[in-house]
Backbone bond lengths (Angstrom), bond angles and torsions (degrees), N, CA, C in turn:
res aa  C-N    CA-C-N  psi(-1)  N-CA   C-N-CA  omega(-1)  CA-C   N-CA-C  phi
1 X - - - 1.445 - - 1.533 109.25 -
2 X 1.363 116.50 132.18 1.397 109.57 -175.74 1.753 107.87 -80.56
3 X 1.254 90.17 155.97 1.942 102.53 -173.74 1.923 118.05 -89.30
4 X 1.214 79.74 -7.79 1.708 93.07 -164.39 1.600 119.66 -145.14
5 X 1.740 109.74 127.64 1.254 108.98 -176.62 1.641 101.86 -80.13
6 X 1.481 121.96 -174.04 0.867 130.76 -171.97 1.687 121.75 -150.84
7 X 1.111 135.82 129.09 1.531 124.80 176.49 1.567 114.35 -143.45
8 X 1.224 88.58 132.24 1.736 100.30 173.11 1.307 119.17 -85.28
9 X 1.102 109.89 103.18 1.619 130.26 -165.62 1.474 102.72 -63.45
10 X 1.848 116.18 -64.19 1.317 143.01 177.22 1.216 122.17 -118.79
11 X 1.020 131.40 147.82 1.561 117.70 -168.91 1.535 105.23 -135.36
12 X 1.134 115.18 -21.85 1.762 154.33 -138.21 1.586 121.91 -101.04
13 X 1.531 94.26 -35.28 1.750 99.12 -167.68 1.717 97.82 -100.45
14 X 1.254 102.10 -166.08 1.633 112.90 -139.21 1.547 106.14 179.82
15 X 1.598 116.25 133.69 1.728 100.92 168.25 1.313 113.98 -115.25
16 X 0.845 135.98 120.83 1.423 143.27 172.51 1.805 130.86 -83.94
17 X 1.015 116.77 151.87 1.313 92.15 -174.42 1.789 111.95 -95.02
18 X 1.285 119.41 161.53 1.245 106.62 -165.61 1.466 103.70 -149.17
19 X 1.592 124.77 162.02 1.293 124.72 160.06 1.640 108.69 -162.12
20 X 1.275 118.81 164.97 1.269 115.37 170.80 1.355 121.96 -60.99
21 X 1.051 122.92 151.13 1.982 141.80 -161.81 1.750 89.83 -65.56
22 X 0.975 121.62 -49.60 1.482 121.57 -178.25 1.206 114.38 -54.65
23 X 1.296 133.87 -41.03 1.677 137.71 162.77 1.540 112.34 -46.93
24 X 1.484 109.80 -43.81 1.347 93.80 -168.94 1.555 107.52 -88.64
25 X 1.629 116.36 -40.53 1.352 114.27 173.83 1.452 117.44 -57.62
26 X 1.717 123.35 -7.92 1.413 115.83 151.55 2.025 113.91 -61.19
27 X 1.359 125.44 -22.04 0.951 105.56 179.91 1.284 135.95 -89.18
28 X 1.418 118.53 165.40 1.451 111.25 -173.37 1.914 109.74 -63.30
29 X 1.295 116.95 144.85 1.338 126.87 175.15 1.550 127.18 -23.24
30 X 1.580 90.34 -59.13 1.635 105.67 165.00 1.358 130.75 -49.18
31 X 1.499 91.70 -50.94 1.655 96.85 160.89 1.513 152.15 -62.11
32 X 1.497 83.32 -28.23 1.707 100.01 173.90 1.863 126.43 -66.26
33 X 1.421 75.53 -6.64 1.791 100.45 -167.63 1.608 90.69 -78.47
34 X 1.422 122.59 -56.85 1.316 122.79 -156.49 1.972 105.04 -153.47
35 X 1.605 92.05 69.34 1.399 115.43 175.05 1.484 124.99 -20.59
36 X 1.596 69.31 -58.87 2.201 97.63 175.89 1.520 119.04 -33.55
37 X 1.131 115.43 -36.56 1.607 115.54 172.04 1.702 122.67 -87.19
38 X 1.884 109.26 -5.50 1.240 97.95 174.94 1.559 113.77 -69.58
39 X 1.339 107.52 135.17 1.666 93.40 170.99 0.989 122.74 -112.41
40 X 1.269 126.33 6.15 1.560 132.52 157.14 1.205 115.29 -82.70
41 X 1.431 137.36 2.92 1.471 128.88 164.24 1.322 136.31 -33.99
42 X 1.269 140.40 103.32 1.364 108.42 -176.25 1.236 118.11 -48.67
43 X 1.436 117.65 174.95 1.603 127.29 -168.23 1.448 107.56 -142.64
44 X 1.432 140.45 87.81 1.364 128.88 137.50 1.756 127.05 -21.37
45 X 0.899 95.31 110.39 2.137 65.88 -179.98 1.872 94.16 -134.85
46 X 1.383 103.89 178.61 1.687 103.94 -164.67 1.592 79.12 -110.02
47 X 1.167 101.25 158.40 1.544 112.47 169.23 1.347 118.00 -73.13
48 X 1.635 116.21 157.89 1.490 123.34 176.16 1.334 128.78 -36.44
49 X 1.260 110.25 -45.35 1.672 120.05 -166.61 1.825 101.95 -97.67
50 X 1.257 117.31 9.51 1.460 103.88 169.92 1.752 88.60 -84.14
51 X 1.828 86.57 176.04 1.190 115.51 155.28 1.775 116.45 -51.39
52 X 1.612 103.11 -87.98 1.309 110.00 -174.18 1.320 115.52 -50.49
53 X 1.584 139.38 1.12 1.301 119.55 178.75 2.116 96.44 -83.34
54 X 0.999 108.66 -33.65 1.603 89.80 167.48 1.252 116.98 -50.12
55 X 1.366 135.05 -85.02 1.227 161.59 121.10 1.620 103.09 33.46
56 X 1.580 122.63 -36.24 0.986 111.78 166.38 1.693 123.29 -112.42
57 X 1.327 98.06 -30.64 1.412 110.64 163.64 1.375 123.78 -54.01
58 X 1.356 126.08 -23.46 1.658 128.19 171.23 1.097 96.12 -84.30
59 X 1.512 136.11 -16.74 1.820 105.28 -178.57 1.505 81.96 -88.74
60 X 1.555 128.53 -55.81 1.739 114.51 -163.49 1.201 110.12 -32.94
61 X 1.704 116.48 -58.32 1.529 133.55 -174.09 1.954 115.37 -36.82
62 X 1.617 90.71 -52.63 1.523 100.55 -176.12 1.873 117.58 -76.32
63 X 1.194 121.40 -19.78 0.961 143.41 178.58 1.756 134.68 -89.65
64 X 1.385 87.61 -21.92 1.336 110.85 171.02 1.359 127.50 73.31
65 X 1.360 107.23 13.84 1.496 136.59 178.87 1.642 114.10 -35.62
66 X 1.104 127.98 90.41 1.265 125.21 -169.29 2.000 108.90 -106.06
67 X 0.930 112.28 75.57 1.550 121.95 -164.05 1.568 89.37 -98.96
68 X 1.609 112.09 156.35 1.404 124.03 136.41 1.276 152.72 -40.13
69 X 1.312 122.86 36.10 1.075 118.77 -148.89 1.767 110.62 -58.46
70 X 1.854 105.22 139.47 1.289 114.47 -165.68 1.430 121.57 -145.76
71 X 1.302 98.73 13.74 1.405 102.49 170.08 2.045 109.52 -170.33
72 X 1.037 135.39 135.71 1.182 133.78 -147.10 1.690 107.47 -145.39
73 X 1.356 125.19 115.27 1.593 120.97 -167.49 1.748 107.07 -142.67
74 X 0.640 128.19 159.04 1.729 137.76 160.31 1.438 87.87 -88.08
75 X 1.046 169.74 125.71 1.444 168.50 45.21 1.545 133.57 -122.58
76 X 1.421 101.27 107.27 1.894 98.47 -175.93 1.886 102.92 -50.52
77 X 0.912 116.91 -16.01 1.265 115.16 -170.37 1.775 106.80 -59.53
78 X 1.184 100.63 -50.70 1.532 125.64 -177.85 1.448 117.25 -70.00
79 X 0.778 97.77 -38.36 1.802 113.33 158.25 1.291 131.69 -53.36
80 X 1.404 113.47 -50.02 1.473 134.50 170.64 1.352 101.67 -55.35
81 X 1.807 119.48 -70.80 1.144 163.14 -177.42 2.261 96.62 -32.31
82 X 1.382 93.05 -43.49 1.625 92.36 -177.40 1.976 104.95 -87.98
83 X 1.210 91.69 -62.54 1.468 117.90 166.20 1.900 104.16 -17.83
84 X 1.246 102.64 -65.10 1.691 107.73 -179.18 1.286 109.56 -73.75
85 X 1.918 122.30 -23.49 0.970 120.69 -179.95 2.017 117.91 -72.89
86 X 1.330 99.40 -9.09 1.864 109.94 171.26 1.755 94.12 120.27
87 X 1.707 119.73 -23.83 1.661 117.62 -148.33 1.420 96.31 -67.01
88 X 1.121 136.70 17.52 1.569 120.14 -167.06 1.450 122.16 138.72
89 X 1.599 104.15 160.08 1.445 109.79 177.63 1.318 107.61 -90.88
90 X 1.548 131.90 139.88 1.084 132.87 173.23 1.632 123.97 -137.50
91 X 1.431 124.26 137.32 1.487 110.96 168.16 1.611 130.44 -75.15
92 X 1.172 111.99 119.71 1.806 120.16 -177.09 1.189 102.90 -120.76
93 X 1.465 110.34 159.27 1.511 124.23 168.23 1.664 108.59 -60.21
94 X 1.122 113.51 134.34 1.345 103.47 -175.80 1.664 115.44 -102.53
95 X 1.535 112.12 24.08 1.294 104.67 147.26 1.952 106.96 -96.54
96 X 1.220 127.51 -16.06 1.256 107.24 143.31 1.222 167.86 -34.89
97 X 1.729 82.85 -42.75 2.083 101.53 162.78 1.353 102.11 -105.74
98 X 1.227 117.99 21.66 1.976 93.61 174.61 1.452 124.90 -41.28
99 X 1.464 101.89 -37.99 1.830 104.89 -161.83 1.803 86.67 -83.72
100 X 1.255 107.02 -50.46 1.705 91.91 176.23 1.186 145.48 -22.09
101 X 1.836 96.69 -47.26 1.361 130.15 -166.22 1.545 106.12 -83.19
102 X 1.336 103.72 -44.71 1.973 121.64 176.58 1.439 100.82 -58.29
103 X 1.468 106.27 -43.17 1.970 102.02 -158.58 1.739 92.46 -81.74
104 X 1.233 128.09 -4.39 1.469 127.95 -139.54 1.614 117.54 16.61
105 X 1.361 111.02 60.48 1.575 125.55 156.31 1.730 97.05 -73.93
106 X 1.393 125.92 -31.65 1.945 123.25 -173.45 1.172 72.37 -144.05
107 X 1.743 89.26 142.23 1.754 117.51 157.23 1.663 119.36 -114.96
108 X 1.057 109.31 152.42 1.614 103.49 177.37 2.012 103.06 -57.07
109 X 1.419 100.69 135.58 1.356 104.00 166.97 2.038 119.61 -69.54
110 X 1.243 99.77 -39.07 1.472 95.74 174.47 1.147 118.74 -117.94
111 X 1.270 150.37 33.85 1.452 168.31 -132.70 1.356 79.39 -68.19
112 X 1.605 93.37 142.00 1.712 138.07 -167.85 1.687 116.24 28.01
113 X 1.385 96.36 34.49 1.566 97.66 177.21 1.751 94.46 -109.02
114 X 1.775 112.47 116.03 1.670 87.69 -152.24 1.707 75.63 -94.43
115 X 1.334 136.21 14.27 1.570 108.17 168.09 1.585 143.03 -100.45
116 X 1.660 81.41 30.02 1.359 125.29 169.11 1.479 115.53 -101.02
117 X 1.237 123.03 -32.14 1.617 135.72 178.32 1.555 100.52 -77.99
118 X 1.140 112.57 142.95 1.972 125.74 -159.30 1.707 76.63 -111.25
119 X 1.080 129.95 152.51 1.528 121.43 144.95 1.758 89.55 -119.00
120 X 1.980 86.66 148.28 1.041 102.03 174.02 1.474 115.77 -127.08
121 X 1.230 139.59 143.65 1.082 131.63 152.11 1.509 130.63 -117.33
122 X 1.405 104.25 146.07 1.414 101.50 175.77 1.512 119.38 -104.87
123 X 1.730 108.32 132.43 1.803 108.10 -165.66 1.695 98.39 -129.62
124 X 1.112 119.43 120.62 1.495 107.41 157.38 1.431 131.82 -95.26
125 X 1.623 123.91 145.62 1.284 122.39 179.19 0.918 126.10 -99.79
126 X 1.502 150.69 161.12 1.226 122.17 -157.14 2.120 71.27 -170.15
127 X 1.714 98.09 126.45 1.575 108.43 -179.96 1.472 110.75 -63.76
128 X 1.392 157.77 151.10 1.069 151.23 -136.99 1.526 85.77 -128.46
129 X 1.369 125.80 -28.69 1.584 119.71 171.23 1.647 110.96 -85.76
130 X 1.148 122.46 23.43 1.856 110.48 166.37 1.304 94.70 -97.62
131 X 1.900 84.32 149.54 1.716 95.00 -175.15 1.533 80.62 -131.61
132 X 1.303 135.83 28.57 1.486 140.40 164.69 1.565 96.75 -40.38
133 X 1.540 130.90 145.97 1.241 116.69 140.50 1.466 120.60 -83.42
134 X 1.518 147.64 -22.32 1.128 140.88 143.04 1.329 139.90 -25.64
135 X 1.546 99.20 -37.12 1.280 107.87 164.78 1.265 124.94 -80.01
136 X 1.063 115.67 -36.25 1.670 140.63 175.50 1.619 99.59 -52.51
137 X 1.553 110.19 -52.30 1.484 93.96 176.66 1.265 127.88 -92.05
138 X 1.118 109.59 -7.46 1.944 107.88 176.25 1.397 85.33 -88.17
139 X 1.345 148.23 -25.61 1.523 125.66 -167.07 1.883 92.22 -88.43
140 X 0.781 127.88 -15.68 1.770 138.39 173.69 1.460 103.22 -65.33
141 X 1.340 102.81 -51.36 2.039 106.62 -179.45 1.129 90.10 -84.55
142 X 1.385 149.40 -65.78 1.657 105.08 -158.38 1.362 115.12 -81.84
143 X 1.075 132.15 26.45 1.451 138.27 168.41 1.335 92.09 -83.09
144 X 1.389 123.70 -70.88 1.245 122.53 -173.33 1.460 126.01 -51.44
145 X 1.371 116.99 -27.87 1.571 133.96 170.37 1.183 97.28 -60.24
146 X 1.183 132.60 -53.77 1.450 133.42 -138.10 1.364 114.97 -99.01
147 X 1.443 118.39 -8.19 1.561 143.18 -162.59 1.899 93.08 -96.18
């Protein structure tokens, strides 16, 4: 018998890597074609003990992504935050940069290459033996969110 319910919050989003249009139109022609081999790029990267530095480090790892790395944070926030500031390409959730991406303040770094796009989803669990009422009602609202 399973112990635990389960809900898919998001199913949908994805992080991509991104930087402002000016980073890449700094590069040479050749390069812009197939980024992946610049290795002087700057590099945003998330720190060790987050989540997303796995999550992003197995696509760098598999891909062979050899960037600069030049700046290092626990927060996509900070990332974006440098990223828009010119310091580098970085991977974010890309319901994070939507308005970024719309205003083109950040552009996708590898546009329509989707084995560059992370999908992520968000699921919550919830033990099938709590008889909390707190729990009972936040697991009631995101049912309803999520429907």
């Amino acid at each position: 018998m399973e112990k635990a319910w389960a809900i898919i919050i998001d199913d949908d989003q994805a992080a991509c890597m991104m930087a402002i249009p000016r980073l890449f139109e700094q590069l040479p022609p050749e390069l812009r074609k197939n980024i992946s081999h610049y290795k002087t790029l700057p590099y945003l990267a998330y720190s060790k003990q987050t989540f997303l530095y796995g999550v992003v480090n197995s696509v760098v790892e598999e891909n062979k992504l050899t960037f600069e790395q030049v700046f290092e944070t626990t927060l996509s926030e900070s990332l974006i935050k440098m990223a828009v500031n010119g310091a580098g390409v970085a991977w974010a959730p890309t319901h994070a940069i939507k308005d970024e991406l719309e205003k083109g303040i950040l552009t996708p770094a590898f546009p329509g290459e989707k084995k560059f796009e992370i999908p992520l989803d968000i699921v919550c669990y919830r033990s099938r033996e709590s008889k909390r009422e707190a729990v009972n009602i936040f697991w009631s609202t995101i049912k309803t969110i999520s429907q």
